[in-house]
C-alpha positions as CSV (number, residue, x, y, z in Angstrom):
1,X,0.0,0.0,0.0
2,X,2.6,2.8,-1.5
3,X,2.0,6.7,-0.6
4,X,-0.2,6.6,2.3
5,X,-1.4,9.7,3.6
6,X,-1.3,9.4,7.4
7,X,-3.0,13.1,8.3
8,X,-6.3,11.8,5.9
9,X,-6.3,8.4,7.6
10,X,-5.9,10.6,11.4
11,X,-9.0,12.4,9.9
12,X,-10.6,9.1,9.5
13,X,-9.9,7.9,5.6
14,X,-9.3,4.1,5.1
15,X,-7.1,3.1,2.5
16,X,-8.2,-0.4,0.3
17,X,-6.6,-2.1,-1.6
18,X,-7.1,-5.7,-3.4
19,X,-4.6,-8.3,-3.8
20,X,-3.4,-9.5,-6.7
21,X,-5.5,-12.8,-7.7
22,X,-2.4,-15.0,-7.9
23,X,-2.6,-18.9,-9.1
24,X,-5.0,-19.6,-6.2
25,X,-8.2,-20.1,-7.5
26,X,-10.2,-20.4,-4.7
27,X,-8.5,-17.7,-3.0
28,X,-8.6,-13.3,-2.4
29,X,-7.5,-10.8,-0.4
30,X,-8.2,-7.5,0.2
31,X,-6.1,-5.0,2.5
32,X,-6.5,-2.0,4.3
33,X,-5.4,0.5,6.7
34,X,-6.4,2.8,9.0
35,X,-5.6,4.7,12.2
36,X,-7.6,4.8,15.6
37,X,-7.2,7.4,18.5
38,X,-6.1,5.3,21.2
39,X,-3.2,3.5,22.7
40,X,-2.2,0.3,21.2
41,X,-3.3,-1.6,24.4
42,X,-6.7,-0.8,24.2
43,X,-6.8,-0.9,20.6
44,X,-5.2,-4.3,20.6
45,X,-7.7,-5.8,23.3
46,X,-10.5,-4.7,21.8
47,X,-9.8,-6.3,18.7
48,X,-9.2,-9.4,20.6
49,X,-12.5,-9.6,22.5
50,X,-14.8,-7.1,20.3
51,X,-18.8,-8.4,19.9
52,X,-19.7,-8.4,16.6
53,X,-23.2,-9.5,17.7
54,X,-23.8,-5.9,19.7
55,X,-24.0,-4.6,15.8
56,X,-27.3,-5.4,13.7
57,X,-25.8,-4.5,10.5
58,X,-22.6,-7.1,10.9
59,X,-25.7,-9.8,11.0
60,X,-23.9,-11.9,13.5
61,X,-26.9,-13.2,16.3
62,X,-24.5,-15.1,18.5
63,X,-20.7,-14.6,19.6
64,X,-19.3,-16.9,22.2
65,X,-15.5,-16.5,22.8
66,X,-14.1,-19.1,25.6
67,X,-10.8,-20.5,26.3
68,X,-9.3,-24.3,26.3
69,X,-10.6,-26.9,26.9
70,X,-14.2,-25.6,26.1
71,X,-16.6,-25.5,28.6
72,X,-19.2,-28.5,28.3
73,X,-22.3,-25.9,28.1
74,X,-20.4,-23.4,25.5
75,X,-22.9,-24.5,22.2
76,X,-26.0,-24.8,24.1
77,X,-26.7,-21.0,22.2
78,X,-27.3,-23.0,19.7
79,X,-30.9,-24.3,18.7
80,X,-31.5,-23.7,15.1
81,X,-36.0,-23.0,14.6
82,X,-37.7,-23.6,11.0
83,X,-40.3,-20.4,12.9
84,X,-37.3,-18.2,11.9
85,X,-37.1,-17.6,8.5
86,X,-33.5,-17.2,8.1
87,X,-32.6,-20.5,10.1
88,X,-35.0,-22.6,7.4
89,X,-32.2,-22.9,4.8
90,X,-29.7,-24.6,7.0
91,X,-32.2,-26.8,8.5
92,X,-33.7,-28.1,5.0
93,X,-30.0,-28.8,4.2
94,X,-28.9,-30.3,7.3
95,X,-32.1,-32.6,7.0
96,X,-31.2,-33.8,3.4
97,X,-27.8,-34.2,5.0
98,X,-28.4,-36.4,7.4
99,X,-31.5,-38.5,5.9
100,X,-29.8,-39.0,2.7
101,X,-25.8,-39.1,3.3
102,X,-24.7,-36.7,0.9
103,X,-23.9,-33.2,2.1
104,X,-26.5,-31.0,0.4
105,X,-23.8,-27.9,0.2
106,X,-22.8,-28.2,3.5
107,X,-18.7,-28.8,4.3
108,X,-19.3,-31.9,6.8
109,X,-16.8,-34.9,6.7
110,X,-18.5,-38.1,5.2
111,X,-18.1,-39.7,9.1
112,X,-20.1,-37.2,10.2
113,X,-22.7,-37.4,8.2
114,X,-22.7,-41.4,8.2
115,X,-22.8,-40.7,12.3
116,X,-25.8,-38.8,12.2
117,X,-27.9,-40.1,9.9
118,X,-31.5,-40.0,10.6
119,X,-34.7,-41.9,9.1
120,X,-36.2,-39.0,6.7
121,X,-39.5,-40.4,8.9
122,X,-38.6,-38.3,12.0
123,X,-41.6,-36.5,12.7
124,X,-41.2,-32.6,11.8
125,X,-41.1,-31.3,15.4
126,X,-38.0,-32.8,16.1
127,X,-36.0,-31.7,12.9
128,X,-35.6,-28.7,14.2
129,X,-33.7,-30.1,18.0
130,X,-31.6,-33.1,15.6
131,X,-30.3,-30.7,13.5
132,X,-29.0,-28.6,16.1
133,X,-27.3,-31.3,17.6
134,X,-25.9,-32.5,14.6
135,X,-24.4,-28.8,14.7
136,X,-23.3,-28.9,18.5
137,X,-21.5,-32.3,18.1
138,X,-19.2,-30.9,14.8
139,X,-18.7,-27.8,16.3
140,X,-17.1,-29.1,19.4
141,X,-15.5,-31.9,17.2
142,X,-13.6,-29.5,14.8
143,X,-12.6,-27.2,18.3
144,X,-11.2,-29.8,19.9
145,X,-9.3,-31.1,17.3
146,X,-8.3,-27.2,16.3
147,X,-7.2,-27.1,20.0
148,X,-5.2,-30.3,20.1
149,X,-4.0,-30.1,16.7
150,X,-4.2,-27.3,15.0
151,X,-5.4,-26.8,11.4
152,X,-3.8,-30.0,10.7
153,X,-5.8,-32.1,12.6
154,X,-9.7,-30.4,11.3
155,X,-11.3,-33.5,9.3
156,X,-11.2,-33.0,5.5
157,X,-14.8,-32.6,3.4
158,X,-15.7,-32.9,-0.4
159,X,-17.1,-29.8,-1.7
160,X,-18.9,-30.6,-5.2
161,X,-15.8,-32.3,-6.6
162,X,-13.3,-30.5,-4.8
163,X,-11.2,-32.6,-1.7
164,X,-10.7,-29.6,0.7
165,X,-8.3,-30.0,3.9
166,X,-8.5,-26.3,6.1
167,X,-4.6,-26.8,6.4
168,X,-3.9,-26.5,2.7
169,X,-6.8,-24.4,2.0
170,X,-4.5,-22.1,4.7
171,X,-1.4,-22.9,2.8
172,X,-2.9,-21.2,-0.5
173,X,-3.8,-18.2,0.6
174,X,-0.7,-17.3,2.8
175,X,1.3,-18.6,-0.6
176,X,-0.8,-15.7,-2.8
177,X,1.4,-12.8,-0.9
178,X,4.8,-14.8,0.6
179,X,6.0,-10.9,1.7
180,X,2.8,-10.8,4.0
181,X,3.3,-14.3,5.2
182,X,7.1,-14.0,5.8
183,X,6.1,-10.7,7.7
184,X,3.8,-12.9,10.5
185,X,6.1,-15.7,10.1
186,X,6.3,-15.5,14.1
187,X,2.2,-15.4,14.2
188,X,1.1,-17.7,11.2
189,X,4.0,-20.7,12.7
190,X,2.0,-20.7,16.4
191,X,-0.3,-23.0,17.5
192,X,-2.8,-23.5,16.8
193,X,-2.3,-22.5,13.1
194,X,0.3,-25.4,13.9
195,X,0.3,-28.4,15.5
196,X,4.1,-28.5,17.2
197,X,4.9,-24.5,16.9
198,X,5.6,-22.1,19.7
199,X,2.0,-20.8,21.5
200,X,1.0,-16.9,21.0
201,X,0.7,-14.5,23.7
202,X,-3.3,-15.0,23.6
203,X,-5.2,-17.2,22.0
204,X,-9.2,-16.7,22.0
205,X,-11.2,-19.4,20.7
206,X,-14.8,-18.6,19.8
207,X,-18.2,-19.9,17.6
208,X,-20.8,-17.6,16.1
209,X,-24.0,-18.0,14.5
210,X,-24.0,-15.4,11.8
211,X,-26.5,-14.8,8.4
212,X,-24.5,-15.3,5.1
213,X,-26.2,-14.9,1.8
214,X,-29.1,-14.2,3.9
215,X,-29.5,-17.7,5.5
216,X,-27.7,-18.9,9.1
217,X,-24.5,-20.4,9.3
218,X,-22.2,-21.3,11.6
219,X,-18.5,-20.5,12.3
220,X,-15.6,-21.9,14.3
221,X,-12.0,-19.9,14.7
222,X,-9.9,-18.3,17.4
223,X,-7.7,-15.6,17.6
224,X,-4.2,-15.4,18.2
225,X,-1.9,-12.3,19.2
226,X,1.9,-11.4,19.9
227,X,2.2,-8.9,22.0
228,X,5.2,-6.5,21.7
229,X,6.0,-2.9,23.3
230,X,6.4,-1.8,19.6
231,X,4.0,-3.2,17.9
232,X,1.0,-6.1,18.0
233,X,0.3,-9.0,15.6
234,X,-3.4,-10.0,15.8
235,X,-4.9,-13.2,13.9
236,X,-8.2,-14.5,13.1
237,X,-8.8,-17.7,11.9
238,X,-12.1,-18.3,10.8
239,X,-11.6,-22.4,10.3
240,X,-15.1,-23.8,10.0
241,X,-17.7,-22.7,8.4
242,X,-21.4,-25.0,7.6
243,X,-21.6,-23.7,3.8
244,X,-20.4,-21.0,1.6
245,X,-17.2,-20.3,2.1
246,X,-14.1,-22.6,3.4
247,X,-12.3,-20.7,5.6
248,X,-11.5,-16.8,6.4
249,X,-8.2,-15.3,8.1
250,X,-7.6,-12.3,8.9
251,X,-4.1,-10.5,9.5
252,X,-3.4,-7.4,11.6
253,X,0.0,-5.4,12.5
254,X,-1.0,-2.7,15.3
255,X,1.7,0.6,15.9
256,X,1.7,3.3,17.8
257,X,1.7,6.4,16.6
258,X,1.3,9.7,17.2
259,X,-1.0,9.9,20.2
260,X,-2.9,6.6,18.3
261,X,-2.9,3.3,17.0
262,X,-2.0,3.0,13.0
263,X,-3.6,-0.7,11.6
264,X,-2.5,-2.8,8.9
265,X,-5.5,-5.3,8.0
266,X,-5.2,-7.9,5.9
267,X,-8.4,-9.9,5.1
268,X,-8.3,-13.7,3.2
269,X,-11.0,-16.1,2.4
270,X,-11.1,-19.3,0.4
271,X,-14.5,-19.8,-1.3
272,X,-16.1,-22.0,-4.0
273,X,-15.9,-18.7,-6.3
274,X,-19.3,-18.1,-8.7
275,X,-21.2,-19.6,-6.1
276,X,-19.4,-17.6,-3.2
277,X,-21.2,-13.7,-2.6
278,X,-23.6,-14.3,-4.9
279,X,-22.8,-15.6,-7.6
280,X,-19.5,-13.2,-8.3
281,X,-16.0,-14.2,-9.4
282,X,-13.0,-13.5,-7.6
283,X,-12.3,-9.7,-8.8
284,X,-15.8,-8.5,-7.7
285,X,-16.0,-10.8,-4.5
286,X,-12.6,-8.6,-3.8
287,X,-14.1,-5.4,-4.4
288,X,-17.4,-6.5,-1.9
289,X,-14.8,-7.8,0.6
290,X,-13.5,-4.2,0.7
291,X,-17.1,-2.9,1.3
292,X,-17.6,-5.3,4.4
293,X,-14.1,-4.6,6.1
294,X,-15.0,-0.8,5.8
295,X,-17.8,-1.0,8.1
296,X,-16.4,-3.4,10.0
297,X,-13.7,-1.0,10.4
298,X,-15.9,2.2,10.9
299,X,-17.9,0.3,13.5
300,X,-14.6,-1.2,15.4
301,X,-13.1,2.4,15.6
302,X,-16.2,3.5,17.3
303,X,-16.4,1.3,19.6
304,X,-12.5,2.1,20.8
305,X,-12.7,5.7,20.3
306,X,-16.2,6.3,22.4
């Protein structure tokens, strides 16, 4: 991001940029920057424990964060209802999942689906309480293997025709910019992003429940930071999702400076692209990945700065 202008981004300007698309083809990132008044500190723990779900417009209905092992209770938010509109998607899906044994669109392992299958005679009224449990078991199944082993160790799931393993699917997006990936070397080499490397200064696991392409699905990720006097490195790993996309990870480099915090944000996903945002291929899922982080960004620096 050449020339930036640090008195318009003080004045509240947020520089965007997308990524080149590289040979990855499942695989774009946007970045951006932008500067909020207050100390790195307080910038840097709010970013670590901010709730999305406080903000309407970010469509995100639950946020649990929690740390390892997970509590036993820590899913029990979850209990999907065909009386909401915007749950009815995933429950068709996760119904023709589980009666039939093919995964409808979802990204389930076949063991999973084989270990939940269910007579397609199970009366109506408890489609609804199955399917949520269905959810609740591979949700804590994927974070404690994510905790154990890190991205390594999550199952691997056929999406269409495409074999997808979360570690490689990891691999191809930190390989579309090497000088961004050799620059959190010490961030991206921790667990859990790897199963034997050193362990961050924080890591915050947490599962949300959040409206994509206007129907419910679920997510699974942590974040993980390094704390430094000069500077912060923030991740967050976005490691399961129920449909859409395969993964999302998000990179930050927090300075101080001048009375504030400066913030380099740089945002990856991995998506079944045409069918991913609508429909879009990867240069216009870019430019609508620039739109989101904006108001993410706008509502974040709010939040601090109130």
């Amino acid at each position: 991001m050449p020339g930036l202008d640090l008195e318009k981004l003080k004045r509240g300007e947020i520089e965007s940029v997308r990524g080149p698309l590289g040979n990855f083809p499942r695989g774009v990132y946007v970045e951006d920057c932008f500067f909020v008044r207050a100390p790195l500190a307080i910038v840097g723990e709010k970013l670590l424990h901010w709730d999305t779900s406080k903000h309407p417009e970010l469509e995100v209905s639950i946020l649990r964060e929690y740390s390892w092992p997970a509590p036993p209770n820590v899913f029990d938010a979850l209990a999907l209802s065909s009386n909401r509109p915007k749950d009815k998607w995933l429950i068709d899906h996760t119904w023709r999942t589980i009666t039939s044994g093919t995964p409808d669109g979802l990204f389930v392992a076949a063991t999973e689906m084989t270990a939940a299958k269910q007579s397609a005679n199970t009366p109506a009224n408890r489609r609804d309480t199955k399917a949520s449990e269905f959810w609740k078991k591979i949700l804590a199944s994927r974070d404690k293997a994510g905790a154990s082993g890190g991205l390594k160790a999550l199952p691997r799931f056929q999406a269409g025709k495409i074999d997808i393993s979360i570690r490689s699917e990891f691999d191809g997006l930190m390989n579309m910019t090497p000088r961004v990936a050799s620059h959190f070397q010490s961030l991206i080499s921790a667990k859990p992003f790897s199963e034997s490397g050193h362990s961050p200064d924080e890591v915050v696991p947490y599962w949300q429940e959040t409206l994509v392409q206007g129907h419910t699905t679920l997510h699974a990720g942590f974040l993980a930071a390094v704390k430094r006097a000069t500077s912060w490195q923030v991740a967050d790993c976005t490691y399961f999702t129920s449909d859409t996309y395969f993964m999302s990870v998000t990179l930050y480099e927090l300075s101080p400076i001048e009375n504030g915090t400066l913030v380099w944000q740089i945002d990856f996903v991995s998506a079944p692209f045409r069918s991913y945002l609508g429909g879009t291929d990867r240069f216009f899922a870019g430019k609508e990945m620039i739109k989101g982080a904006a108001k993410s960004i706008r509502l974040f620096r709010a939040d601090v700065e109130k």
